[in-house]
C-alpha positions as CSV (number, residue, x, y, z in Angstrom):
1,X,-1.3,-13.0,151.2
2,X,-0.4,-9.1,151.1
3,X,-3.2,-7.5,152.6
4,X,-3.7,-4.6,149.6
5,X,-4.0,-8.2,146.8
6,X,-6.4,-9.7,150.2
7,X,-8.6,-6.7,149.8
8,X,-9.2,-6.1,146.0
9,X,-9.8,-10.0,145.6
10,X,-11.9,-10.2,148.5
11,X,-14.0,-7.0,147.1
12,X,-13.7,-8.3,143.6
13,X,-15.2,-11.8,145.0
14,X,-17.9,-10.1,147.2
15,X,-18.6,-7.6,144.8
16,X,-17.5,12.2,153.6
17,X,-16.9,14.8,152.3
18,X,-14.2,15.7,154.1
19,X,-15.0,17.7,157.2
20,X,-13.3,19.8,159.9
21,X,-14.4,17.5,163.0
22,X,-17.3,15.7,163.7
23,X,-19.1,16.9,166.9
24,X,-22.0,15.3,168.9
25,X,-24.6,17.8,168.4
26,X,-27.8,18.4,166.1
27,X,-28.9,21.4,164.3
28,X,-32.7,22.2,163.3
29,X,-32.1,23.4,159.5
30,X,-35.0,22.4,157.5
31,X,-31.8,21.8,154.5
32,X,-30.7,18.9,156.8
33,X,-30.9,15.4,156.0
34,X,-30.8,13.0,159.1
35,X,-29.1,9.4,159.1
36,X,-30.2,7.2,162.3
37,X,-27.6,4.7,163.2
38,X,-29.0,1.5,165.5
39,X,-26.5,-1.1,166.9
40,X,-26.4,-3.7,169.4
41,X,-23.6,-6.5,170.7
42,X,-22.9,-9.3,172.3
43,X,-26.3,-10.0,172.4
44,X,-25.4,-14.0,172.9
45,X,-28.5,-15.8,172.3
46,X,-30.5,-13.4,174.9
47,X,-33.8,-14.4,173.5
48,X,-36.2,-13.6,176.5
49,X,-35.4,-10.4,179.2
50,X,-34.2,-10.9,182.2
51,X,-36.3,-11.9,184.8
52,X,-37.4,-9.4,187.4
53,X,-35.7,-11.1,190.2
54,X,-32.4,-10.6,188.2
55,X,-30.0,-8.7,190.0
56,X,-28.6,-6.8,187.6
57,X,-30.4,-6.6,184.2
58,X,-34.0,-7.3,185.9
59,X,-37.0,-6.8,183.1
60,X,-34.2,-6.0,181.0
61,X,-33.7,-7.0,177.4
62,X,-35.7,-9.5,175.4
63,X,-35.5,-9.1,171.3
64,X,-39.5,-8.1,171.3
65,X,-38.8,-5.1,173.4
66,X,-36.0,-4.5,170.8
67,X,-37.9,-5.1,167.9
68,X,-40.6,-2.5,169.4
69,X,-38.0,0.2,170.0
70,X,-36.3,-0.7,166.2
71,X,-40.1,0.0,164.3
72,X,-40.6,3.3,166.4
73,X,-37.2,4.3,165.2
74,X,-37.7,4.0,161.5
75,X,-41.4,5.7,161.5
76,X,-39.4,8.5,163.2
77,X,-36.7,8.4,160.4
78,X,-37.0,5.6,157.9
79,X,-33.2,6.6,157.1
80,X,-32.8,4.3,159.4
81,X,-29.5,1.3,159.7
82,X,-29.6,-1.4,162.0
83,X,-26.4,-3.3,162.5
84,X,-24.4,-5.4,164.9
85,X,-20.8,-6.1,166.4
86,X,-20.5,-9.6,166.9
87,X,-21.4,-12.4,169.3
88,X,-24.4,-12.8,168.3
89,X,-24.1,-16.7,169.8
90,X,-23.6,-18.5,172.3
91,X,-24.9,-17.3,176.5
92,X,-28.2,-19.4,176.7
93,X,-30.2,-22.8,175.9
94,X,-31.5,-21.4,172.8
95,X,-28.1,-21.3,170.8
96,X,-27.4,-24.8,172.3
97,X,-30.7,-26.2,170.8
98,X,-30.8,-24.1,167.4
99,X,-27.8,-23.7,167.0
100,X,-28.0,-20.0,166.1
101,X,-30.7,-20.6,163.7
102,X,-32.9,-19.2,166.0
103,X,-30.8,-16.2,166.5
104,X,-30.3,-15.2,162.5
105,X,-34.1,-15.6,162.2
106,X,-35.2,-13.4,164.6
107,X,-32.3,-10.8,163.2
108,X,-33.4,-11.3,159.7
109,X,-37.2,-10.4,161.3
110,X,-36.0,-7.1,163.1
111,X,-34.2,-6.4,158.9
112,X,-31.0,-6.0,160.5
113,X,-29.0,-4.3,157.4
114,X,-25.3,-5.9,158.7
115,X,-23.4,-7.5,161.6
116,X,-19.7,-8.7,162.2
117,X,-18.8,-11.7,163.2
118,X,-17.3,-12.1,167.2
119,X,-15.0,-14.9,168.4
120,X,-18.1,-17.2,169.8
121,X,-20.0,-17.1,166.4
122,X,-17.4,-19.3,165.8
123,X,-18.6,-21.7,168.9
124,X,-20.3,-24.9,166.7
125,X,-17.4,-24.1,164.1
126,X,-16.8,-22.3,161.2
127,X,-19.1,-25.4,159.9
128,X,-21.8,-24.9,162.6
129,X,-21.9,-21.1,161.3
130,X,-21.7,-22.0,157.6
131,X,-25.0,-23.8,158.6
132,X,-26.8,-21.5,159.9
133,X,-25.8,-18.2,157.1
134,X,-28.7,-18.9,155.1
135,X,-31.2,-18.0,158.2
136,X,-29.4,-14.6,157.8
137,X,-31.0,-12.4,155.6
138,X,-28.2,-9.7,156.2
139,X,-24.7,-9.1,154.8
140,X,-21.7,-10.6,157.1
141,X,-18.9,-7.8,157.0
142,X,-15.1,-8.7,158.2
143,X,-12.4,-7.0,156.1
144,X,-9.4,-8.6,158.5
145,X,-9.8,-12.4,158.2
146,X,-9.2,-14.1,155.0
147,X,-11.6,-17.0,154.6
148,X,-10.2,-18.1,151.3
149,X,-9.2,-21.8,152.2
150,X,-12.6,-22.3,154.3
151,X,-16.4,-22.8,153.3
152,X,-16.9,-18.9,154.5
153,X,-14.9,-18.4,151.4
154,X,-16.9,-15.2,149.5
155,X,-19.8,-15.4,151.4
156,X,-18.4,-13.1,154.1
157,X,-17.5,-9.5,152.4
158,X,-15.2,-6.8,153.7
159,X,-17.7,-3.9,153.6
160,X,-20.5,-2.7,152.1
161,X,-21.7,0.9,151.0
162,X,-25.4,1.4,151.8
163,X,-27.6,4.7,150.5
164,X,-30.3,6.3,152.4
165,X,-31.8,9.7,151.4
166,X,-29.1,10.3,148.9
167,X,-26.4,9.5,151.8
168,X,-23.8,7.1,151.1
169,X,-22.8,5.0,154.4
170,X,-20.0,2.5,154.0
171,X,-19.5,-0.3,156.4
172,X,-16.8,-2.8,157.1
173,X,-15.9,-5.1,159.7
174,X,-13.2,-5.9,161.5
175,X,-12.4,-9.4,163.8
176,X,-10.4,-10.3,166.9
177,X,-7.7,-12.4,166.6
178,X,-9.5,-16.0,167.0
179,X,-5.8,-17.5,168.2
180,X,-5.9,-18.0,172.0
181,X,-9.8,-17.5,171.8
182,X,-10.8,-20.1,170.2
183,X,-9.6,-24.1,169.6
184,X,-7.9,-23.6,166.0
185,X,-10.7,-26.7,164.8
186,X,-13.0,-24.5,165.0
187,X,-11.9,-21.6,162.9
188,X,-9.9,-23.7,160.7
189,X,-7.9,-22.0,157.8
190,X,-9.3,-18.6,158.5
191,X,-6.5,-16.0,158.3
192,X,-5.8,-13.2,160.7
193,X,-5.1,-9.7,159.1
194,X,-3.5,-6.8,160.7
195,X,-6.9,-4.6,161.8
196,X,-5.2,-0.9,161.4
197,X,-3.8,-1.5,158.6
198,X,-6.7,-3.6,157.3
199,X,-9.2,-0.4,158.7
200,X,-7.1,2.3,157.1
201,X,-7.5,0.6,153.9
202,X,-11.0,0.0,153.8
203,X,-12.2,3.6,154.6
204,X,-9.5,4.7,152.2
205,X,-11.4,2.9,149.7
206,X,-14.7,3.8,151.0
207,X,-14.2,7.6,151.3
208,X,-12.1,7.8,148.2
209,X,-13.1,5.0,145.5
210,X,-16.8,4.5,146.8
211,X,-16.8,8.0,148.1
212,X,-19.2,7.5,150.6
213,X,-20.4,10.4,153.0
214,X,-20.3,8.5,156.0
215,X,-17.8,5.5,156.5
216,X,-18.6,2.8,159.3
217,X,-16.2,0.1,161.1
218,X,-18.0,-2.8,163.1
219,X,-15.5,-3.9,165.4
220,X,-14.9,-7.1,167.7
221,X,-11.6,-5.8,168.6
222,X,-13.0,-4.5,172.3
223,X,-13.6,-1.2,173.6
224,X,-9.7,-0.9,175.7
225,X,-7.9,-2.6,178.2
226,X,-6.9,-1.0,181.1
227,X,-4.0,-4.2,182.0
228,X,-2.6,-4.0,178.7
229,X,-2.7,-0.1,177.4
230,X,-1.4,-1.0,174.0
231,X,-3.4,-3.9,173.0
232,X,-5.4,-3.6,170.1
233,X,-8.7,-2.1,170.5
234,X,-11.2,0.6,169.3
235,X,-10.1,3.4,171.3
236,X,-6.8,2.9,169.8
237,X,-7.7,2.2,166.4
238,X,-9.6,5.1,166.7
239,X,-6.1,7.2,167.3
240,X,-4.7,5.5,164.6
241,X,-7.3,5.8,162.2
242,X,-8.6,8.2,159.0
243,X,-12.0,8.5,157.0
244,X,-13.9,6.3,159.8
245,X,-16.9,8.1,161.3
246,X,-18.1,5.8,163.9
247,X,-16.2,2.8,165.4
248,X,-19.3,0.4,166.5
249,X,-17.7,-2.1,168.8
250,X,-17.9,-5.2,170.4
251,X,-16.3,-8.0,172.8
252,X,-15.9,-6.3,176.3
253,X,-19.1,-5.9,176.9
254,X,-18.6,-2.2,177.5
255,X,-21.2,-0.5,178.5
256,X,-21.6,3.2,177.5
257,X,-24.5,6.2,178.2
258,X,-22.9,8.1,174.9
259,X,-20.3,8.0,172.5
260,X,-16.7,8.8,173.2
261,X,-14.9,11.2,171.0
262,X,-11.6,10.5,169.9
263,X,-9.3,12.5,168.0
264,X,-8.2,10.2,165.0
265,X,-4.7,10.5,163.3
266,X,-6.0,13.7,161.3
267,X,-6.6,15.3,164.3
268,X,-10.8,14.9,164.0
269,X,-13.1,14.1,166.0
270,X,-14.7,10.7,165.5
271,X,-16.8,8.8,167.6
272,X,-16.7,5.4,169.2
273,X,-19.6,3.0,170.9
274,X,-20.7,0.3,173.1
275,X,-23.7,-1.0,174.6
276,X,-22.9,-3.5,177.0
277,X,-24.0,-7.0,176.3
278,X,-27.2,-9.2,175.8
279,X,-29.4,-7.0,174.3
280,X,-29.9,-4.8,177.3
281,X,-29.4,-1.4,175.6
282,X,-29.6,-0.5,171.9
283,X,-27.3,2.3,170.8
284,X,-28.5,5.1,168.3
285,X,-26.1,7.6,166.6
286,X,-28.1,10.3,164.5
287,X,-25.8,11.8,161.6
288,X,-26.8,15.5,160.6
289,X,-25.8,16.6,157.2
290,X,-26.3,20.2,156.1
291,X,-27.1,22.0,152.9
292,X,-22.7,21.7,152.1
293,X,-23.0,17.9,153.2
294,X,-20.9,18.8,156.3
295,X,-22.1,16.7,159.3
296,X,-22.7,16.3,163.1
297,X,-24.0,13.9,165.4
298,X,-25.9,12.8,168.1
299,X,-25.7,9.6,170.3
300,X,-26.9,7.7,173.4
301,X,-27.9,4.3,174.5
302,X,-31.3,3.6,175.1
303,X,-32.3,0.6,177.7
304,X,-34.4,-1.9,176.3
């Protein structure tokens, strides 16, 4: 299907002010209205933290400690979004007793606002996932895999535009390609669509049709790969990209203190981010927007 048809029937079955470089840093003006962006990935069915004898990740993690950490955040700034990048399934005994009914509960009790979907969410079948949705009381966003010919068919949306404080903030999502991941049975008739293209038409739409202030991509597409330079990723996309603020991303488990800036194909600064894996960190990106609704930011990872 051509992906510009794809996206207005997917939108239609679902259904920044332009700024001279985004910056991570924070002004005091009283004018200023703060958006706090929270994000984890990868999480795979890390219920519990690590144990202390753990040699790595040891009193690490756990989704109480998260759900702790989320609360103080919104009493700080109720402006608050919570989202995630994918994998939320599969790593531990819980998703292979549940099924990942567990895991959408417990999301759905932290009020998680979106998430992506990763190549393991796929792990019990596009069926076993199709099960389990209606645990989820949060939007599924991919805007690069066309689920027409599948039971996913308008129940996952290509982005959606969210308001806080008079702020619009558009998300969409974008998927890995599932071929060579995953057995074919398992994902069935799900199309892969070209992500930069597929990107650079959804925050087209989002900045220019929806005209959102602030415009969001989820990612599974990984962070970068140093073995193959050119591969598709979010450092790259992030090159190739317009409109997108903030590239939250998933897959490689790449775990980082702050956001990178990259320049995107404008030539302005953008930001992209990664926290590791199984619920260890949670990021947080605070958006400032002055009196003239030009923005900055703020970002870091914080350890659960």
């Amino acid at each position: 299907m051509n992906r510009r048809k794809f996206i207005k029937q997917s939108v239609a079955a679902s259904a920044l002010t332009a700024v001279g470089g985004l910056t991570l840093q924070s002004f005091n003006s009283k004018t200023q209205k703060r958006i706090t962006i929270l994000h984890t990935n990868d999480t795979h069915s890390h219920i519990e933290p690590f144990e202390a004898s753990h040699y790595r990740y040891a009193n690490k993690g756990g989704v109480s400690r998260r759900a702790a950490l989320v609360e103080a955040v919104r009493k700080e700034n109720p402006h608050t979004l919570l989202l995630d990048a994918g994998d939320i399934f599969q790593g531990t005994p819980y998703f292979n007793y549940f099924g990942g009914e567990l895991e959408f509960k417990l999301m759905s009790m932290l009020k998680y606002d979106a998430a992506t979907l990763g190549n393991h969410d796929f792990d019990n079948s596009i069926t076993g996932l199709h099960k389990q949705l209606p645990h989820a009381k949060f939007d599924f966003l991919v805007a690069n895999y066309d689920f027409k010919n599948t039971v996913l068919d308008t129940l996952v949306k290509p982005y959606k535009v969210f308001v806080k404080d008079g702020i619009k903030i558009g998300v969409f999502g974008l998927g890995i390609e599932l071929d060579g991941l995953v057995d074919k049975k398992m994902y069935k008739e799900t199309t892969y669509l070209p992500p930069y293209e597929i990107a650079n038409d959804m925050s087209r739409i989002l900045k220019e049709e929806e005209r959102c202030d602030l415009v969001i991509c989820l990612s599974h597409l990984g962070y970068y790969y140093k073995r193959n330079p050119e591969a598709i990723c979010d450092l790259n996309l992030a090159k190739q990209s317009k409109n997108i603020d903030l590239i939250i991303g998933g897959h490689t488990h790449t775990f980082l203190p702050k956001p990178t800036v990259v320049r995107n194909a404008d030539d302005q600064n953008m930001l992209v981010n990664q926290v590791g894996a199984y619920g260890v960190n949670l990021g947080r990106v605070d958006f400032y927007f002055d009196e003239w609704n030009e923005k900055s930011s703020k970002g870091r990872s914080i350890i659960v």
